[in-house]
MARNU-41532 format. One record per residue: z negated, x negated, y of N, C-alpha, C, O in turn. Coordinates in steps of 0.02 Angstrom, whole numbers, plus 50000, padded with zeros to 5 digits. Example, Ala and Ser with C-alpha at 12.3 -4.5 7.8 and 13.67 -1.06 7.14 Angstrom:
2
496104934049716496104938549775496104934049835495774928849834 496464935849888496434931649947496064935550002495984933050057 
//
This chain:
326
459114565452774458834563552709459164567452653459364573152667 459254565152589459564567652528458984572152505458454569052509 458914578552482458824583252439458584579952370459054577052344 458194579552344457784578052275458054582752236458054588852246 458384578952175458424580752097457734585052080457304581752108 457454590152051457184592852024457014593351949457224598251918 456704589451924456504590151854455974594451832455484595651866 456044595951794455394601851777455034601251703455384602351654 454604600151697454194595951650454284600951587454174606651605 454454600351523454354606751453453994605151415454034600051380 453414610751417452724609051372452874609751329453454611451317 452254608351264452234608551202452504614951171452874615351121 452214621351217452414628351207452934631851215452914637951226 453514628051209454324631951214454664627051140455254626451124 454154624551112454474620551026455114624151009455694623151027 454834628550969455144633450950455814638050985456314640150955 455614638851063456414642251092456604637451153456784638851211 456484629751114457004624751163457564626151194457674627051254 458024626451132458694629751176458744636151201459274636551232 458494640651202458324646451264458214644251322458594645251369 457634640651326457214639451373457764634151418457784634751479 458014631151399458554627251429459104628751450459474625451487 459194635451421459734640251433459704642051498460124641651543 459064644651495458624649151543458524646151596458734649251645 458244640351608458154635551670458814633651684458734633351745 459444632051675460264631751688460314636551726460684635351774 460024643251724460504649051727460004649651811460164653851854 459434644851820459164645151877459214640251933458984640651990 459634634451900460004628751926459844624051917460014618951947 459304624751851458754617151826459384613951807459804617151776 459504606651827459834602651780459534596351745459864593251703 458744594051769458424590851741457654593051725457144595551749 457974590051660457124588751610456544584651590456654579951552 456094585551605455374577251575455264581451512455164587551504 455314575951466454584580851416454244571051425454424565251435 453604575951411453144569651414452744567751320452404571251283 452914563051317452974560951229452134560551243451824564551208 451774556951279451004557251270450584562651242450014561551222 450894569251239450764576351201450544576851129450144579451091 451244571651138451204573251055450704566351020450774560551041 450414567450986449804561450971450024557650895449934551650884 450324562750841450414561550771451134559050768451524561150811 451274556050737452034552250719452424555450696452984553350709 452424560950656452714567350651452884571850688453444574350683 452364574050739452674576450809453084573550840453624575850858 452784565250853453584564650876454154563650882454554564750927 454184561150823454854561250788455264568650777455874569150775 454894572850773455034578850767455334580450853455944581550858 455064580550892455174581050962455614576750980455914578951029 455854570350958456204565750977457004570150949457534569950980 456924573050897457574576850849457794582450883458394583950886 457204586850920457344592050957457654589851012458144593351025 457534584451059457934581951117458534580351107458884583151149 458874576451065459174574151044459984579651019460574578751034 459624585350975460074588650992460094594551057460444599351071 459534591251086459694599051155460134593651187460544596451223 460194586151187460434583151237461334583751203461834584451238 461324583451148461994585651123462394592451124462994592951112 462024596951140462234604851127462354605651222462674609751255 462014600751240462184603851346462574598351364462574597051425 462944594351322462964587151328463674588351419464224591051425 463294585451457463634583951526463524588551553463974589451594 463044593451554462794600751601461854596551606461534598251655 461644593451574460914590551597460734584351599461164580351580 460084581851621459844575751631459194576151578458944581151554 459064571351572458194571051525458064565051551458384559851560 457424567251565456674560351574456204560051517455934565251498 456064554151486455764555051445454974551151455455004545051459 454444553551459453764549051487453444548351416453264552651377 453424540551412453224537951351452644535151380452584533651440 451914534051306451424531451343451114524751326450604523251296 451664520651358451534514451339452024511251396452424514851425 451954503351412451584498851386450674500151393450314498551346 450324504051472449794505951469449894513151426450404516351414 449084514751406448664518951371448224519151403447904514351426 448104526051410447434528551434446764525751386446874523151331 446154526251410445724526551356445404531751361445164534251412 445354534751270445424541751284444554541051234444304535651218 444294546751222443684549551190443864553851144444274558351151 443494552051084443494558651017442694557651003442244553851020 442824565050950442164568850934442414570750862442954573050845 441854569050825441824572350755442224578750767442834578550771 441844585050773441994589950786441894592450875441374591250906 442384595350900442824596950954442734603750954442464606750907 443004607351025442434604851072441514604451077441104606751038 441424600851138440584602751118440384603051190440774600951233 439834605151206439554607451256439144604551294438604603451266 439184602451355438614597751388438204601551422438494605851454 437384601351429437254604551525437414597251550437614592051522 437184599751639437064593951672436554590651667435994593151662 436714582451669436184577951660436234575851585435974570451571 436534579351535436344579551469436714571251461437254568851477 436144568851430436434561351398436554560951336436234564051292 437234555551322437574555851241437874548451278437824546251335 438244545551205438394539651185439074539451184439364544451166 439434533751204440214532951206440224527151152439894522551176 440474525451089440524520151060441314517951033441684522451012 441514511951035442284508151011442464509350962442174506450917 442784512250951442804513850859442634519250830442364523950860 442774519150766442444527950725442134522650684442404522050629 441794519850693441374516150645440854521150613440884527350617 440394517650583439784520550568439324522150629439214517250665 438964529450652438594531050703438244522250720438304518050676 438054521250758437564515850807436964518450820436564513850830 436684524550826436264525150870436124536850849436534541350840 435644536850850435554545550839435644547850904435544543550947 435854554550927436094556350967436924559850992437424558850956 436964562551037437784564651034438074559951047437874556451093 438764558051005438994552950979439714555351024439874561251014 440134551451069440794549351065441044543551053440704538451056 441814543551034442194538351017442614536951062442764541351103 442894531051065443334528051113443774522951091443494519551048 444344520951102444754519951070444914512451127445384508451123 444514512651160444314508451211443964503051162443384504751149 444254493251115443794492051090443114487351154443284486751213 442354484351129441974483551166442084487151230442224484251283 442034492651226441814496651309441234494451332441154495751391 440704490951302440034488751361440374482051380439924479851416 440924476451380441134472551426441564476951466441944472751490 441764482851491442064481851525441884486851585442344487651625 441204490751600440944493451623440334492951665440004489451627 439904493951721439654490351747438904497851756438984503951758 438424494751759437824500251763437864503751828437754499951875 438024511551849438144514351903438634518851902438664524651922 439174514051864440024515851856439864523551843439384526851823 440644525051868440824532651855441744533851832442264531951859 441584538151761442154539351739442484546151738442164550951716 442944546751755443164553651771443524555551691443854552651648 443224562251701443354563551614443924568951631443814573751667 444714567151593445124572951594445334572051662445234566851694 445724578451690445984581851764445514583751793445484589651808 444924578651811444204579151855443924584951851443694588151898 443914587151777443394590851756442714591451741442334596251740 442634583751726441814580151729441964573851741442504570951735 441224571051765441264564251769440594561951732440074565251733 440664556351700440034554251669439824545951727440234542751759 439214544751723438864540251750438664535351696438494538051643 438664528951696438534523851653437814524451662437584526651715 437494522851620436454524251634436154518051580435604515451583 436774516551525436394510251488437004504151471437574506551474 437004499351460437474495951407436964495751347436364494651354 437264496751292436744496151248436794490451185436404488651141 437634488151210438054484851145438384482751189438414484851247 438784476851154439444479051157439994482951162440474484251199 439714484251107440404492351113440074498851103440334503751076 439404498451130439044504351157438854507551209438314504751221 438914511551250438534513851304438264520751317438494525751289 437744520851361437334528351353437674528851438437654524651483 437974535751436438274540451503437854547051510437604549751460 437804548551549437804555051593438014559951617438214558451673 438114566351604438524571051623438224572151690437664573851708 438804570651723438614575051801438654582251809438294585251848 438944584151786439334591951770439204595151691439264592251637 439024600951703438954607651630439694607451638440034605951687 439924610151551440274612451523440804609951477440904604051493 441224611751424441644608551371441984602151379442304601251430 441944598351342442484593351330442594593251256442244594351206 443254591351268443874591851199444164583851186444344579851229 444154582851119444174576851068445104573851105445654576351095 444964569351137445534566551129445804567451201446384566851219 445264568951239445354568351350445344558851357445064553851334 445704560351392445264552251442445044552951494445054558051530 444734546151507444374543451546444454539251596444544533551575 444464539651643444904534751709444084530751740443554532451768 444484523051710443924518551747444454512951745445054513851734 444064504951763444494501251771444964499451720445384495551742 445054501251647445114498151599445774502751576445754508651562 446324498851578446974502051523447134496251474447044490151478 447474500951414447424496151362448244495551364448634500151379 448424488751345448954486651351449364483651288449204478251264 449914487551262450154481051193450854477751227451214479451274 450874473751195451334468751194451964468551152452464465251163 451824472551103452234473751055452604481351058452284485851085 453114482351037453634490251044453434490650980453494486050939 453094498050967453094501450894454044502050883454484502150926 454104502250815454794501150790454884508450783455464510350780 454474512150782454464519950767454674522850837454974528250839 454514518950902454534523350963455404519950961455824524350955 455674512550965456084511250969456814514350938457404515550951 456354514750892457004518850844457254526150863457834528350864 456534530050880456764536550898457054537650980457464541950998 456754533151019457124534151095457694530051101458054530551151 457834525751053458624525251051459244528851004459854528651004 458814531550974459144539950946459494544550996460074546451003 458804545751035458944551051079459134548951156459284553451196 459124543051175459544541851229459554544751274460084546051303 458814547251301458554549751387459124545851412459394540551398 459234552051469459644545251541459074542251568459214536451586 458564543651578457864541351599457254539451545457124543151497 456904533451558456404530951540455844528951545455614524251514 455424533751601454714533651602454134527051596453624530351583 453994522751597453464519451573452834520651589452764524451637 452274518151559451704519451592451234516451613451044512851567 450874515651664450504510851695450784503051689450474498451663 451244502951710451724495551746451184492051787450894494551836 451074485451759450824482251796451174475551820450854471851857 451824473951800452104466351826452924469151790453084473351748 453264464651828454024463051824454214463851740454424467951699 454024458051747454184456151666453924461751600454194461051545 453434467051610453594470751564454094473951556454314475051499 454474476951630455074478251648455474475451592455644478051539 455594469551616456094465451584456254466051506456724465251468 455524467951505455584466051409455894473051376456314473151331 455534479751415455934485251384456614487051427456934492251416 456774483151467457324483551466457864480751421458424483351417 457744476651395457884472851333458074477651271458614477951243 457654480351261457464484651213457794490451212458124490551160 457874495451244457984500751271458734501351309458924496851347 459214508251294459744508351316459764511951397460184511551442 459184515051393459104520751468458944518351504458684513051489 458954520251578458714516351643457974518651644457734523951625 457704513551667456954512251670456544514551729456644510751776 456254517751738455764521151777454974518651764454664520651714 454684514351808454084511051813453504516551859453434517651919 453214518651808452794520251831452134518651868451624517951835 452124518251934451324515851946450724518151976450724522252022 450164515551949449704522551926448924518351922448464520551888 448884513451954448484507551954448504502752010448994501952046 447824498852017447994494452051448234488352064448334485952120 448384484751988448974481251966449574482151979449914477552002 449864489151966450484488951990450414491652075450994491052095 450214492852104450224493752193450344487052187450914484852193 449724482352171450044475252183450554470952174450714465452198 450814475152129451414471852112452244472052107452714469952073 452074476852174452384484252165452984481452195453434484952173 453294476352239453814472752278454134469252219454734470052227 454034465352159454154462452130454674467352061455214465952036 454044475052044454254481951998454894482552013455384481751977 454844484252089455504490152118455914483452107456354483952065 455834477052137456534474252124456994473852057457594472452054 456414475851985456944474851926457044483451919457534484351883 456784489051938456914494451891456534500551961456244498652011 456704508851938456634514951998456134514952000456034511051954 455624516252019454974519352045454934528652041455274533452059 454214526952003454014535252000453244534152045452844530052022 453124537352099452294538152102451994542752036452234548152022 451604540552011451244544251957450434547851980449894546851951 450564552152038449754552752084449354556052015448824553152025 449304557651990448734558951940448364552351931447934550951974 448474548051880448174543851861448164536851930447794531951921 448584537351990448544534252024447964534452060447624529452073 447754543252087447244544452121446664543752069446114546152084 446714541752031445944542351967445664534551968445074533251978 446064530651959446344520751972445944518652043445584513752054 446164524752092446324518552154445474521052187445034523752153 445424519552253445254525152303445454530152327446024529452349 445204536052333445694540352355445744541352423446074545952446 445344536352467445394536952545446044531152570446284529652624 446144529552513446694524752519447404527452464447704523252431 447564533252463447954538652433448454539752474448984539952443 448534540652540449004542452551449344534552581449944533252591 448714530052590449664525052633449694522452554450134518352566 449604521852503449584519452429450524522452423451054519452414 450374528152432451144532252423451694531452470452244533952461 451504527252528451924524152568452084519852552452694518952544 451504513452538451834508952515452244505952455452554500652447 452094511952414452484510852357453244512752379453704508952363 453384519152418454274520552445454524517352465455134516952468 454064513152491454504508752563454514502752512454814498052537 454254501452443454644494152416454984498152365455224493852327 455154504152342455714505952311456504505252358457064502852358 456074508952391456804508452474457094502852488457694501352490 456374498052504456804491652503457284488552457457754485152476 457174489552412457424486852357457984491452335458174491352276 458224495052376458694500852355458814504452271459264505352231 458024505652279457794508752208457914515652209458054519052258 457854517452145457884526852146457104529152143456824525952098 456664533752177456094535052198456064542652185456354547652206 455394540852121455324549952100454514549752124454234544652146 454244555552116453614557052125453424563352079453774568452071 452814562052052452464566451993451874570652015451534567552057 451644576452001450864577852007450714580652056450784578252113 450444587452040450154590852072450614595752147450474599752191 451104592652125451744596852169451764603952165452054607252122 451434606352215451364614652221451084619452143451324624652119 450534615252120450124617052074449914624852063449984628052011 449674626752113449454631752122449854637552103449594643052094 450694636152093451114640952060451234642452014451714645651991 450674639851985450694639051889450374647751895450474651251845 450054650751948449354655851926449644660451981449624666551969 449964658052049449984663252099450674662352126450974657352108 451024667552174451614669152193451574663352260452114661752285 451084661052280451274657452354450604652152368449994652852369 451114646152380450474640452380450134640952440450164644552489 449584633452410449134634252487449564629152546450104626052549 448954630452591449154626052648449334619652637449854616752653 448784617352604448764610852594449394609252541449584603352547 449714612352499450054608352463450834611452497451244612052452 451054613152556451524614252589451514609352648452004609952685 451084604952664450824600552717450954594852658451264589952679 450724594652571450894587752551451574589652549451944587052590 451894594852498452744593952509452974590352547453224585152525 452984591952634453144589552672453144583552695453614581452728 452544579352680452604572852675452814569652630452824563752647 453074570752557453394569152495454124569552513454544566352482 454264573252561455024574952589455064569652614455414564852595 454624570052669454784563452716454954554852674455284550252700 454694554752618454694549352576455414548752569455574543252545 455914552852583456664552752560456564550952496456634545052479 456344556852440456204554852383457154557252339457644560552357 456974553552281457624555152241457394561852172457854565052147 456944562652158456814565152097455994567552135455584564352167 456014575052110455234578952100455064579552042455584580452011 454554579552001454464581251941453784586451944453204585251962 454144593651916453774599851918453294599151852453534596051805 452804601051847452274600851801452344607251752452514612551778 452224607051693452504611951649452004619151665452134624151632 451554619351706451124624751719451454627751764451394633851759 451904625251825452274627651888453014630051827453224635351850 453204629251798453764631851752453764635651721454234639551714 453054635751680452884644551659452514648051708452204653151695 452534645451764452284652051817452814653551848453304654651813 452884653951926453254655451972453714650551992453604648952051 454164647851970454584642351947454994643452006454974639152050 455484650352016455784651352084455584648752125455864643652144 455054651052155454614651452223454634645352224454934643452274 454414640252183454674632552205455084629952217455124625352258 455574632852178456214630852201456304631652255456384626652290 456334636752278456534639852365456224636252404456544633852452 455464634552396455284631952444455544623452459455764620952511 455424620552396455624615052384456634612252430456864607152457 456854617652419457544617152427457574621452512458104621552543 457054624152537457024626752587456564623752623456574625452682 456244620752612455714618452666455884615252733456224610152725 455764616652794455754611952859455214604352870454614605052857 455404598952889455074595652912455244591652938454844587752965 
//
């Protein structure tokens, strides 16, 4: 089996000493980069970030690679709050509503960017808030684009998390602002997000000068996933995949997605949660030296390191990653 490309994700927090930091990862044998554009939320950021790539991709020009994870054609649906953060116990009930309209209803108030969220939710439902930090329980429809949830779990949530249930929002249309700036900067790679059929493929391929990377992260695209790999590479995206799917149906999910990249003699990356635990400590657990090993077995082409494993113990992955038996 071929050895996986190594990308290593650069957070928001190296703005400022980009080209160091790029320096710095070279000098450790990094030759590829993700930044993930979903970070940045304001149109100024990213344009601003789009300028910073652009010349790091000019100043290393033929010493690196860049991935760029844009968040579109899917969107999460995410939650805001007047004022951020705020505090739940457990059990504590508050309101999710479509819009920043005028309040609906007295009580703790969120927003959602989700429009009519009471069609698309069912009484019982459970939404995972964030990197399964809470989950809320549906307890009313109250509207349309109202509903009363449940905290299962005490403690903070912050203006602008999402929420993983059945519902991604989808446009149809390329902002002229994203077009303009990622054909500025000319990733060799192009990220999409939550791919659900061929033909979106098609269309930003159209659009777009970089090779296309379909992300799938849903159960639209599993389904559709023979048809993806035949126009464009495959990334597993297990974050939002495991939030989408079942998770007792997680691991052959990640089989069957390789084996129709493979078929299709696609290029096959995988995202998330890859030796996590090195963001905080010198040596992972069991368990995520047991997933490595089956991510190996995937004869994958591309790893993508999470920007918490890059400001931690970044080596130690490497080694293992580039050393591992299986």
């Amino acid at each position: 089996m071929k050895s996986p490309e190594i990308y290593v994700t650069i957070g928001p927090w190296c703005t400022d000493q980009l080209p160091d930091t790029i320096e710095s990862l070279l000098e450790k044998g990094i030759h590829c980069f993700r930044f993930n554009m979903a970070k940045y939320g304001k149109g100024d950021q990213i344009e601003e970030r789009c300028r910073q790539i652009s010349t790091i991709k000019a100043s290393f020009d033929g010493q690196i690679r860049i991935m760029v994870d844009v968040p579109f054609p899917g969107e999460k649906v995410r939650i805001f709050m007047e004022h951020s953060p705020i505090l739940l116990s457990q059990r504590e009930r508050l309101f999710i509503q479509s819009g920043r309209g005028s309040p609906k209803i007295n009580g703790k108030l969120l927003y959602t960017n989700c429009p009519n969220i009471g069609e698309y939710v069912r009484l019982g439902e459970r939404f995972v808030y964030g990197d399964c930090k809470n989950t809320f329980v549906v307890t009313k429809i109250l509207d349309i684009d109202l509903i009363e949830v449940t905290s299962l779990l005490s403690g903070q949530i912050s203006s602008g998390k999402s929420i993983s249930f059945r519902k991604v929002l989808y446009s149809d249309e390329i902002n002229n602002n994203w077009l303009r700036c990622i054909n500025d900067m000319e990733p060799d790679l192009l990220a999409l997000s939550f791919v659900n059929n061929v033909e979106t493929v098609r269309r930003y391929q159209k659009r777009f000068h970089s090779a296309i990377i379909s992300k799938i992260e849903n159960e639209n695209g599993v389904r559709n996933i023979n048809e993806i790999s035949s126009a464009s590479d495959i990334m597993i995206a297990r974050g939002d995949l495991m939030l989408n799917m079942d998770i007792c149906d997680f691991h052959l999910l990640q089989n069957k997605i390789a084996e129709a990249a493979h078929n299709h003699h696609k290029r096959l990356f995988v995202a998330t949660g890859i030796l996590s635990s090195l963001a905080e400590r010198n040596m992972p657990t069991q368990a995520e030296i047991n997933d490595l090993a089956f991510l190996m077995k995937l004869d994958l082409d591309g790893i993508v390191l999470n920007y918490g494993v890059v400001g931690g113990y970044l080596e130690n992955a490497l080694h293992i990653i580039n050393h591992l038996k299986y």
